[in-house]
ROGU-222878 format. One record per residue (C-alpha): x, y, z. Coordinates in Angstrom, 3 decimals, decimal comma, always signed. Layout:
% ROGU-222878
{r {X; Y; Z}}
...
//
This chain:
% ROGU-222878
{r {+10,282; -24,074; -7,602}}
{r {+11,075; -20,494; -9,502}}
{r {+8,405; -18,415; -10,478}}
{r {+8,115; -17,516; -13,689}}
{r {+8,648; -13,741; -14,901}}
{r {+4,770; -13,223; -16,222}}
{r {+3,708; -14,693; -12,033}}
{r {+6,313; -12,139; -10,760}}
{r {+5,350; -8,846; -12,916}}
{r {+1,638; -9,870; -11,793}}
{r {+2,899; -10,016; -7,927}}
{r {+4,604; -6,907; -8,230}}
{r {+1,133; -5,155; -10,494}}
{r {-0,549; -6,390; -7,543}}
{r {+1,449; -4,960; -4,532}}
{r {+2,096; -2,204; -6,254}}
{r {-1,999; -1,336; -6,520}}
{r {-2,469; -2,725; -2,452}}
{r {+0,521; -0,426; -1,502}}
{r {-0,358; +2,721; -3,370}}
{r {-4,151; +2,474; -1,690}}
{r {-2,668; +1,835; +1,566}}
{r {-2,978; +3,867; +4,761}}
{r {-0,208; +2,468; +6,155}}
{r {+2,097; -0,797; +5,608}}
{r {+3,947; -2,917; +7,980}}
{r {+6,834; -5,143; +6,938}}
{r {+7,562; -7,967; +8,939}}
{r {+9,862; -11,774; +9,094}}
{r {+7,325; -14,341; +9,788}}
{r {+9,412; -17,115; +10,111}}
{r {+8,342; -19,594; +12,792}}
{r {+4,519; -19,350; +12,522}}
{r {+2,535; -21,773; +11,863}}
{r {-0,345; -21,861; +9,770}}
{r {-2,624; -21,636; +12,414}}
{r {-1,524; -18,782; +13,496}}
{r {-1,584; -17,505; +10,340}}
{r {-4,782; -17,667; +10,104}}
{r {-5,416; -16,006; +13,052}}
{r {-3,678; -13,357; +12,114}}
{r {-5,337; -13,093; +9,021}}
{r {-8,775; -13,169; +10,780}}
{r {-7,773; -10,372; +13,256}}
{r {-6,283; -8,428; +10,683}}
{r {-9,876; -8,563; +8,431}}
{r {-11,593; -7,075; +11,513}}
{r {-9,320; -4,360; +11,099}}
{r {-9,639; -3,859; +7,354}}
{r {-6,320; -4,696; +6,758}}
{r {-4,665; -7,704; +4,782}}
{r {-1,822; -9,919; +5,042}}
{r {+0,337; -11,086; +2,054}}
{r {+3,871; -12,960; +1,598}}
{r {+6,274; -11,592; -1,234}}
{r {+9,780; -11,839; -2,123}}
{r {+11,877; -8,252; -0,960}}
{r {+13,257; -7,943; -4,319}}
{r {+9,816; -7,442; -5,677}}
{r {+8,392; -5,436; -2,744}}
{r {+10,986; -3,100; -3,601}}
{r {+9,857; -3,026; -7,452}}
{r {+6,517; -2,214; -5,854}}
{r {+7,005; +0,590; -3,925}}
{r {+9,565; +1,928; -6,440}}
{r {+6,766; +1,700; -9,091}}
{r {+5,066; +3,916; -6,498}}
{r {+7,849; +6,191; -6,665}}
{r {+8,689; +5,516; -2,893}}
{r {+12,269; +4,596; -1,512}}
{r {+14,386; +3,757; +1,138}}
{r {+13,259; -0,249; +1,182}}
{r {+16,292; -1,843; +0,247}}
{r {+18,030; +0,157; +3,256}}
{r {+15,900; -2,086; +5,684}}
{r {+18,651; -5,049; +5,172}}
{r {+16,268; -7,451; +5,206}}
{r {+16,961; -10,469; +2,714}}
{r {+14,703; -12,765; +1,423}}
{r {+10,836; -13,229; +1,592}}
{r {+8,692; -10,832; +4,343}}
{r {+5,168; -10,993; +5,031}}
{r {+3,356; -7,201; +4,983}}
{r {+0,341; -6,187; +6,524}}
{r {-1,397; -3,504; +4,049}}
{r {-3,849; -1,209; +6,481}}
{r {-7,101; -0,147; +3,977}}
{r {-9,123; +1,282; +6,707}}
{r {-7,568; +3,127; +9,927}}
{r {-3,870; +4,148; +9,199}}
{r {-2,932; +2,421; +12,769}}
{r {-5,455; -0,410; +12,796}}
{r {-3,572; -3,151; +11,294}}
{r {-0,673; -2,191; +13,333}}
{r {-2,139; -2,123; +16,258}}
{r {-3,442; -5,776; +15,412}}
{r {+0,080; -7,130; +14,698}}
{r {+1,078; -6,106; +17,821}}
{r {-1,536; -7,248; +19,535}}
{r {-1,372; -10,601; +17,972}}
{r {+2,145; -10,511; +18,983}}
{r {+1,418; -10,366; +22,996}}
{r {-1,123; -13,353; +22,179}}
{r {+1,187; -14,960; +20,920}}
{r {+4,643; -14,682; +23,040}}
{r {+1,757; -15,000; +25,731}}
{r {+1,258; -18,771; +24,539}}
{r {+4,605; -19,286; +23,255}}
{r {+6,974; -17,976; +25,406}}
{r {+9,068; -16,823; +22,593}}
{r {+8,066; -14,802; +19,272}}
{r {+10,083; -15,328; +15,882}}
{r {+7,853; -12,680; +14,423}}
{r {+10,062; -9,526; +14,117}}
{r {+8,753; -5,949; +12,788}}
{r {+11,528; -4,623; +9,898}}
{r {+9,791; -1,559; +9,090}}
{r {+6,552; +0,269; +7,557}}
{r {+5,184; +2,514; +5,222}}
{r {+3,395; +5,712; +6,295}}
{r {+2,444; +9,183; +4,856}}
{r {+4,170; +7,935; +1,732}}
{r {+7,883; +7,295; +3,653}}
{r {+9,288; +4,253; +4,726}}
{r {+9,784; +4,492; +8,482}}
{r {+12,512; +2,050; +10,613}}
{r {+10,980; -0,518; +12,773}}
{r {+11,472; +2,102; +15,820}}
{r {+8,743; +4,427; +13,912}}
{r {+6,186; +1,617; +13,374}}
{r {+6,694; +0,462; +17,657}}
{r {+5,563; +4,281; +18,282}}
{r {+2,760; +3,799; +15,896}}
{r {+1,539; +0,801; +17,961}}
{r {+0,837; +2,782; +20,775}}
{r {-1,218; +5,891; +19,165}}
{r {-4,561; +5,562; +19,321}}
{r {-6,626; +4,232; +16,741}}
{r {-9,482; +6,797; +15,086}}
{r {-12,386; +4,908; +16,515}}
{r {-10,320; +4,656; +20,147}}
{r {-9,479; +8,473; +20,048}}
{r {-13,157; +9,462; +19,102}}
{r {-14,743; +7,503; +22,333}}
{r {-12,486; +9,273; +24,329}}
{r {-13,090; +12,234; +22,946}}
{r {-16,621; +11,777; +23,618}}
{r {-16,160; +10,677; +27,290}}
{r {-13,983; +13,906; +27,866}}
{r {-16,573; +16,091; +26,561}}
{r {-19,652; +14,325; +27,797}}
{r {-17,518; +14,165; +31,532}}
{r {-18,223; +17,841; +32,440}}
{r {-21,869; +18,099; +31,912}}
{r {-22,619; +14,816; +34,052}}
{r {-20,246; +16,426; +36,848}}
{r {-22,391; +19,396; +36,418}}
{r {-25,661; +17,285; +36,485}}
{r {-24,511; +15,109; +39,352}}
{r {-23,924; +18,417; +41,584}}
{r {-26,815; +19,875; +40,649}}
{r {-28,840; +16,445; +41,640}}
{r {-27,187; +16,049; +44,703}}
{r {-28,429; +19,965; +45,527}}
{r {-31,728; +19,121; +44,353}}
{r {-31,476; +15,868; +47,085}}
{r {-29,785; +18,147; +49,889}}
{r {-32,505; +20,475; +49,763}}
{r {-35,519; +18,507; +49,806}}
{r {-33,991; +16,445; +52,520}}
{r {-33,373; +19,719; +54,477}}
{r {-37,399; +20,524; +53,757}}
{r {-38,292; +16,882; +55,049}}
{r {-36,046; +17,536; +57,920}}
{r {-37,732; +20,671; +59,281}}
//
């Protein structure tokens, strides 16, 4: 069934506002899953603040040119693509695709779900771009290690200066 013009300028109106308060957008063919997958997608993906949509490429493209951002249509990607639209940590929702990904080639064997490409700083970036993405830290990831790093030296410090604290007053019990 076609949609009507009015349904598609109100698609577009409405990617164009999810895109333009993006952190960070992945493109991506999900042909071959089923809706309960979907779903749990979707449900991983809300964890992450981030939020999973279907469109036609002709009017993702309207989208991000509304947005004054190019380079889409040189994905060569035809037909409809599902996009993941990251609202709270720029890698977040990345990070979840591709970790819904392993689930699922983990149960499956086999994965029809293939990355095309992404949006981030403003740019579209080739699927390559968005792999490398996957594996950067998220914000909440860096900032525990961060922590761990800087809290490490002071309980070395503390540890040694225990264990000479126990050395010596086993030396005193000793004599």
């Amino acid at each position: 069934m076609a949609i009507s013009r009015d349904k598609k300028e109100q698609i577009v109106k409405e990617l164009q506002d999810k895109i333009k308060n993006a952190k960070s957008v992945v493109f991506f063919d999900y042909t071959g899953i089923n809706v309960k997958n979907t779903r749990e997608l979707k449900k991983k993906l809300k964890e992450s603040k981030a939020e999973f949509f279907v469109a036609k490429k002709k009017l993702i493209n309207i989208a991000l040119k509304n947005n004054k951002i190019e380079g889409f249509s040189e994905i060569g990607y035809k037909g409809s693509c599902a996009v993941i639209v990251s609202n709270g940590d720029e890698i977040s929702g990345i990070k979840s695709l591709y970790s819904f990904v392993k689930e699922y080639l983990r149960k499956n064997k086999k994965s029809t779900i293939k990355v095309i490409g992404g949006l981030y700083n403003g740019k579209i970036i080739p699927k390559a771009e968005v792999d490398n993405l996957s594996n950067v830290l998220s914000k909440n990831e860096f900032i525990s290690k961060f922590m761990f790093l800087l809290q490490y030296p002071a309980s070395s410090i503390a540890r040694a200066i225990s264990a000479i604290k126990d050395q010596k007053a086993s030396s005193e019990t000793g004599q």
